[in-house]
N, C-alpha and C positions, 0 to 999 in steps of 0.2 A: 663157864669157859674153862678150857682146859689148861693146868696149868703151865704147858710149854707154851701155851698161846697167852696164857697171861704175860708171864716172861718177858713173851716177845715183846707184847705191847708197851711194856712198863721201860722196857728198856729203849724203845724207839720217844717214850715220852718226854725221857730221861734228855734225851740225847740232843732232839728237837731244844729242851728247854738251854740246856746249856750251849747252843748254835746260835752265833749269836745273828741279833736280828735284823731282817732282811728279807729278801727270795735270795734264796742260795742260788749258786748253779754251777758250772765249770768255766773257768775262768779261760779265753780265749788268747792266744801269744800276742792277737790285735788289743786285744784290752787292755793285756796285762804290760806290756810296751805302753801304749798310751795312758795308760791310769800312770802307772811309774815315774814317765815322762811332763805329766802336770803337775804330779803331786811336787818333784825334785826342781820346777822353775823355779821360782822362787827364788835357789840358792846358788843357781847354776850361771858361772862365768857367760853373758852374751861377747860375742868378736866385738870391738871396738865401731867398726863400721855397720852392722847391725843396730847396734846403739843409739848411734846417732841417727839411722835413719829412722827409729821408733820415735823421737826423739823431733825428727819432722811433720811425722806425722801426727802426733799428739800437737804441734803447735798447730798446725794447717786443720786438724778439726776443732781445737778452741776457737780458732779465729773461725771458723764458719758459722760456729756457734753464738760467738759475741753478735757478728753482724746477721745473721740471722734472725734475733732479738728484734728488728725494727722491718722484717716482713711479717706478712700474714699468718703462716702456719706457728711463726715465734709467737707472735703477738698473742695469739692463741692460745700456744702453751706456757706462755705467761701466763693467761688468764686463769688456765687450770689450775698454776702451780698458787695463785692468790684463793682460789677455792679450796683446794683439798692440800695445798701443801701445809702453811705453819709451819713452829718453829721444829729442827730436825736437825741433824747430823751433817747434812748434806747440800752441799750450796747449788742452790738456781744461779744459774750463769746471767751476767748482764742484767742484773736482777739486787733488790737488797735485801732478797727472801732467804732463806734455808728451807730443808724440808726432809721426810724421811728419805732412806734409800732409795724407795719403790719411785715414789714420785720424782723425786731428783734426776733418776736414770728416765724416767717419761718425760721431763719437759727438757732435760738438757738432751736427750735423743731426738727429740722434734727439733729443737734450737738448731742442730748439726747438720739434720736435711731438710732445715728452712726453705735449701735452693739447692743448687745444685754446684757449688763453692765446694764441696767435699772431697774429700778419697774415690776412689775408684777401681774396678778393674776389669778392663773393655775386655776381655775373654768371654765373663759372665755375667757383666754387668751390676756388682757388686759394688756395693758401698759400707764395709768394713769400717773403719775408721767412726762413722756415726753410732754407732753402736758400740763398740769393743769400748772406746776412751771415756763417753758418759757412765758405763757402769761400772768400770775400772774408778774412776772419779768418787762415782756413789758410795762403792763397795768400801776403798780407799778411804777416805773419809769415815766413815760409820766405822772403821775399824783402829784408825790412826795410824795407816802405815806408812810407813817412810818411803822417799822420792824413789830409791833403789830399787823394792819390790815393784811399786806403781810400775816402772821403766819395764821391769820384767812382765808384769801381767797384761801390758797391752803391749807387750812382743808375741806372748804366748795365744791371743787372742786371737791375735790376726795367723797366728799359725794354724790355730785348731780350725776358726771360720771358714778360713780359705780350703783349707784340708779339708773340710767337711765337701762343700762346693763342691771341688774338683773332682770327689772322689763317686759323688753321684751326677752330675753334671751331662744331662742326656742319655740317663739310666733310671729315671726317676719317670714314677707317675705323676707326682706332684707336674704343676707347669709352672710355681714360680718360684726361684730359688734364693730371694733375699729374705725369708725370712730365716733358711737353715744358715747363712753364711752370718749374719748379724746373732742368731740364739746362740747357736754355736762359739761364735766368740767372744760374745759377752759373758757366757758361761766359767766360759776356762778362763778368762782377767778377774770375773767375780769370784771366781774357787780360789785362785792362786793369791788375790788379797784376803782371803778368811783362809789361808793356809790348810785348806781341807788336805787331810791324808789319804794312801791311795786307794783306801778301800770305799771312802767318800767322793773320791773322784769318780771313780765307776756308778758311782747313783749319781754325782753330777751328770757325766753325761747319760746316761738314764733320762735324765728331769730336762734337760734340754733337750735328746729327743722327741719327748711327749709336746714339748714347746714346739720346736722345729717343722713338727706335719702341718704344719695349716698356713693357710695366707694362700692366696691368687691374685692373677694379675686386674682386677675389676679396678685396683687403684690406677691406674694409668688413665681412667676416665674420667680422673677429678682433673679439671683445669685448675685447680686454687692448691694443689702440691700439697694438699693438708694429708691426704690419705696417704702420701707418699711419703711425707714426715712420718708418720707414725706408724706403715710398712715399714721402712727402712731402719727408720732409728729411735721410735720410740718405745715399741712393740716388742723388739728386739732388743734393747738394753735393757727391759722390766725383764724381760723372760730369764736373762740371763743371770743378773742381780736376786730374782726369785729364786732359782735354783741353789744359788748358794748359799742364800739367807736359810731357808728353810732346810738346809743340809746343816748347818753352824748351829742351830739350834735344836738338833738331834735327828731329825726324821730320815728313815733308811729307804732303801729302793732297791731295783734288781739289781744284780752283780754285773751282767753283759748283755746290756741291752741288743747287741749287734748279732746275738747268737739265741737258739734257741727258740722256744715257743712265740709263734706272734713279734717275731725279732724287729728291730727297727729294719733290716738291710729284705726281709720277707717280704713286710708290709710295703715298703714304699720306693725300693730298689732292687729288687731282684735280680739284675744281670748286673748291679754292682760288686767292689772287692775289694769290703774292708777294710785290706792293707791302705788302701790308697791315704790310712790316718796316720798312717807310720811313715808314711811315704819320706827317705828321707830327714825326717826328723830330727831335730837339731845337727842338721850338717845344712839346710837349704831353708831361710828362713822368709815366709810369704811377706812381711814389711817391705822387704825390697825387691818385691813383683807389684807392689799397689803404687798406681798411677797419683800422685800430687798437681793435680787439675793449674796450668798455666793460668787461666782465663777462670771467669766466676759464672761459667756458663755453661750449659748441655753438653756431655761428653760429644756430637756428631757436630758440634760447633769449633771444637778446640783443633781439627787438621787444618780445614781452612782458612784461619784465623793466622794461624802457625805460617801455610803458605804467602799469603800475604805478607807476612814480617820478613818472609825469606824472599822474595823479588823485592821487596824496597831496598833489602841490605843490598841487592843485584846490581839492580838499578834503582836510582834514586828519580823521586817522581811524587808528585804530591795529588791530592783528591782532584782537583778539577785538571788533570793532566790525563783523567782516566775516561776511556771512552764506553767499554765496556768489561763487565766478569763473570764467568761463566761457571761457577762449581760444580763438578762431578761429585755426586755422592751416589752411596749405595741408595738400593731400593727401600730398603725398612728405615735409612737413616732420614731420607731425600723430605719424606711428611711432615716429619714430627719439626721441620727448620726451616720451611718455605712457604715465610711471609707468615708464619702464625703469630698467636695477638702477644704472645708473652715477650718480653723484653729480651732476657737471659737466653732465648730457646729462637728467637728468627734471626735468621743468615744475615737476612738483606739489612737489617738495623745495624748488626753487630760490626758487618763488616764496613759498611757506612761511619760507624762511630770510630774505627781501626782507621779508616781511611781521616777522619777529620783530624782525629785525636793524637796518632800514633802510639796508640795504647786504648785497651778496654777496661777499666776502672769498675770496681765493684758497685758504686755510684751508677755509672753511665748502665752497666747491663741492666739494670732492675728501676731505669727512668721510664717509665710510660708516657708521658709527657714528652718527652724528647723524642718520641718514633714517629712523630708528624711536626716538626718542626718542620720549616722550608728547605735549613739545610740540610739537614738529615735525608729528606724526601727525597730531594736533589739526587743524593747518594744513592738512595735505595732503590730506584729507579734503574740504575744503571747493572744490579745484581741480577744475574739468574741463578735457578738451582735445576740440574738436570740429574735423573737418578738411572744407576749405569746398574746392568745386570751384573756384569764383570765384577765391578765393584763389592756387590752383595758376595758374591763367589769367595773372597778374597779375606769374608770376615772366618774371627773374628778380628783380623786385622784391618784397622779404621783407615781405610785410604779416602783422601781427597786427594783430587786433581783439581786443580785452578786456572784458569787461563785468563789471561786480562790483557785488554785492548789498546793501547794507549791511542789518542788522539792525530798524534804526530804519524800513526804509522806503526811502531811497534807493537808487536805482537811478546807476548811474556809466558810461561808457562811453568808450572811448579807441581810436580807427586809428591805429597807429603803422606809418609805410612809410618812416621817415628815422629811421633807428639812429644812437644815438650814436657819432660814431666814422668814420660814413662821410662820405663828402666833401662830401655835402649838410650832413652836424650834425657836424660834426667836435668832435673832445674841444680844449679848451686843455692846452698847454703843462704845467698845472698839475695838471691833470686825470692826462695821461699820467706825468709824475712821478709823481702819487703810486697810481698802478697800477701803476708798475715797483718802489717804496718795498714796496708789499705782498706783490709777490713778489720782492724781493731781499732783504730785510733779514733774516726769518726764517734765511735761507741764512747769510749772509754780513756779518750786524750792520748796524748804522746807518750810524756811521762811513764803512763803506767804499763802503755803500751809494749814500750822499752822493756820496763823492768819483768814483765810478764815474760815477755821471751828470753831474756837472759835467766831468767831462775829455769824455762822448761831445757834450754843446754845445759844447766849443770844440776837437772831435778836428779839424778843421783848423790848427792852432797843433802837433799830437803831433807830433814829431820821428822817431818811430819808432812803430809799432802794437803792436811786441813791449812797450811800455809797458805797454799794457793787463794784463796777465799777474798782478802782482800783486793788482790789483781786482775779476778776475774770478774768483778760489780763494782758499780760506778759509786762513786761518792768518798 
């Protein structure tokens, strides 16, 4: 070899050796914005009213998660967490287990989209909240961070999730996008509780990336919601908790996955743009774009449930005063609500029970037993579901129309396209309280019920998250 070529080599060895380690590459203004932007959450001032709605939302998915415990996909993931959890860092919800991160973030992700009691957001059909808060929980916990970070990293969660989503959302080969909105932002709540710095934030998201490509929609053919627990929010809170476990404990990755060879935005979005991660960032926070579900039931259940409470306040009128009801829904929505066996997910029970009740209780949605009773029948009888082209047209905003018959002659009608809940009608303070009261106390008593929600408004004050432990398991 020649000695200019020696040189060379020795000196590119040289060079290599002291780079430190990684896949190098050129850092993109998308990257370098968003790596910047996770790394400094943590320490960064949230608005006061951001706060509190993070704040909702972590209550609204514990409590889906308690009562979730006492349906089948819970029940389930209890069972796992008695096989493979043991004793760990990290608490199983409604449970008297603990167990590591990994599994923690898998059974309390299932816990969360036991049913369909969760978060939401009718754009994309997203369920954030199941995922972001269980591995925030995990991560939290296994690290001992205090209520303030917690606060911050499932604000940031649901920022980076949603951002993800949006930013591929009908640019994307993949066809189903809840598993990039849940990797995604379990990711950035797992990184931002292990305090990764920015140049581990860019292999975080790296490692969620490589997570994010996979999943389809074949879950929606499980009648028993188990595959959809664990699409949604099991799957998805391991992915994200793994990322940053295995980042905390040294391991390095590419520098910008979004650019470059075989890039994430090549492989699986090609007429996507990047930016759409920056989009905004910290001036416009996705927590309070995510829908806090009224009712304990299918998102295509919650307009006309809604309608109905708005002609009773109209006119007042009780169930046997009612001659007939007519729903309008969209075509995609119209199947999945008319007359099917599940409790939470058919029109004609639901609105039957609204009608007996003057309220749907997390109880009455998920009674099977109660959808052939006499009275009930009675009810259900009197429902139609008609599905309107127009309607479909119109997503993805959830229109029902309702029309209802009265007996005496009256005719009633109601377009409801602003659900309770969503950030056009959002619920109060008081409202979400006593929807978390409904489904936690059954579980877990009054008492603790109480106190559970008063520590998650002032979880900026918790000294420790592993607090939580006692308020979230019975006994």
């Amino acid at each position: 070899m020649k000695r200019r070529s020696f040189l060379q080599l020795a000196a590119s060895t040289c060079a290599a050796a002291a780079w430190p380690t990684g896949a190098r590459s050129e850092i993109s203004p998308v990257m370098e914005r968003l790596s910047a932007y996770m790394s400094g959450a943590g320490a960064r001032a949230l608005p006061e009213a951001v706060a509190l709605e993070s704040k909702n939302h972590i209550l609204d998915t514990l409590a889906a998660a308690i009562s979730g415990s006492e349906l089948p996909p819970g029940v389930q993931a209890l069972k796992f967490a008695k096989t493979y959890g043991g004793s760990g860092p990290a608490t199983i919800i409604a449970s008297g287990m603990s167990a590591g991160p990994l599994e923690a973030a898998i059974v309390n992700g299932a816990l969360a989209q036991a049913d369909e009691t969760d978060d939401n957001y009718s754009a994309g059909g997203a369920h954030p909240g199941c995922a972001v808060v269980p591995a925030a929980l995990a991560m939290g916990e296994a690290v001992g961070a205090d209520g303030k970070l917690f606060l911050h990293a499932v604000t940031l969660g649901y920022d980076i999730g949603m951002r993800a989503m949006k930013t591929i959302l009908g640019r994307t080969v993949l066809r189903d996008m809840h598993n990039i909105v849940g990797t995604f932002g379990a990711a950035a709540a797992a990184g931002c509780l292990a305090q990764l710095n920015q140049q581990q934030m860019r292999w975080l998201i790296d490692y969620a990336s490589q997570q994010a490509a996979s999943g389809y929609g074949a879950w929606q053919r499980d009648t028993e919601h188990m595959e959809k627990a664990f699409v949604f929010g099991a799957m998805t809170a391991r992915n994200g908790v793994t990322a940053a476990m295995v980042l905390q404990s040294g391991w390095t990755g590419v520098d910008d996955v979004f650019t470059g060879h075989e890039n994430f935005f090549l492989t699986y979005a090609p007429k996507a743009d990047p930016a759409g991660f920056i989009d905004k960032l910290g001036e416009s926070y996705e927590v309070t774009k995510t829908i806090i579900k009224k009712w304990s039931t299918g998102g295509p259940i919650q307009s006309p449930l809604d309608a109905v409470v708005n002609l009773r306040r109209q006119h007042a009128f009780e169930a046997d005063d009612v001659r007939e009801i007519v729903v309008h829904l969209s075509t995609s929505a119209a199947p999945k609500v008319d007359n099917v066996p599940s409790p939470d997910l058919c029109l004609q029970y639901l609105v039957a029970v609204l009608l007996l009740d003057r309220t749907v209780s997390f109880r009455a949605a998920h009674d099977k037993t109660r959808m052939t009773e006499p009275a009930v029948m009675q009810q259900r009888q009197k429902v139609k579901v008609v599905a309107e082209q127009k309607l479909e047209d119109l997503l993805p905003r959830r229109v029902a129309v309702v029309e209802i018959a009265l007996k005496n002659g009256t005719k009633l009608l109601e377009e409801n396209d602003t659900v309770r809940g969503t950030p056009e009608n959002p619920m109060t303070r008081d409202e979400i309280v006593e929807k978390a009261r409904d489904l936690i106390v059954p579980v877990l008593g009054a008492g603790k019920s109480q106190k559970l929600i008063d520590t998650i408004y002032a979880i900026e004050t918790l000294p420790d998250v592993r607090a939580l432990r006692p308020l979230l398991q019975p006994g």
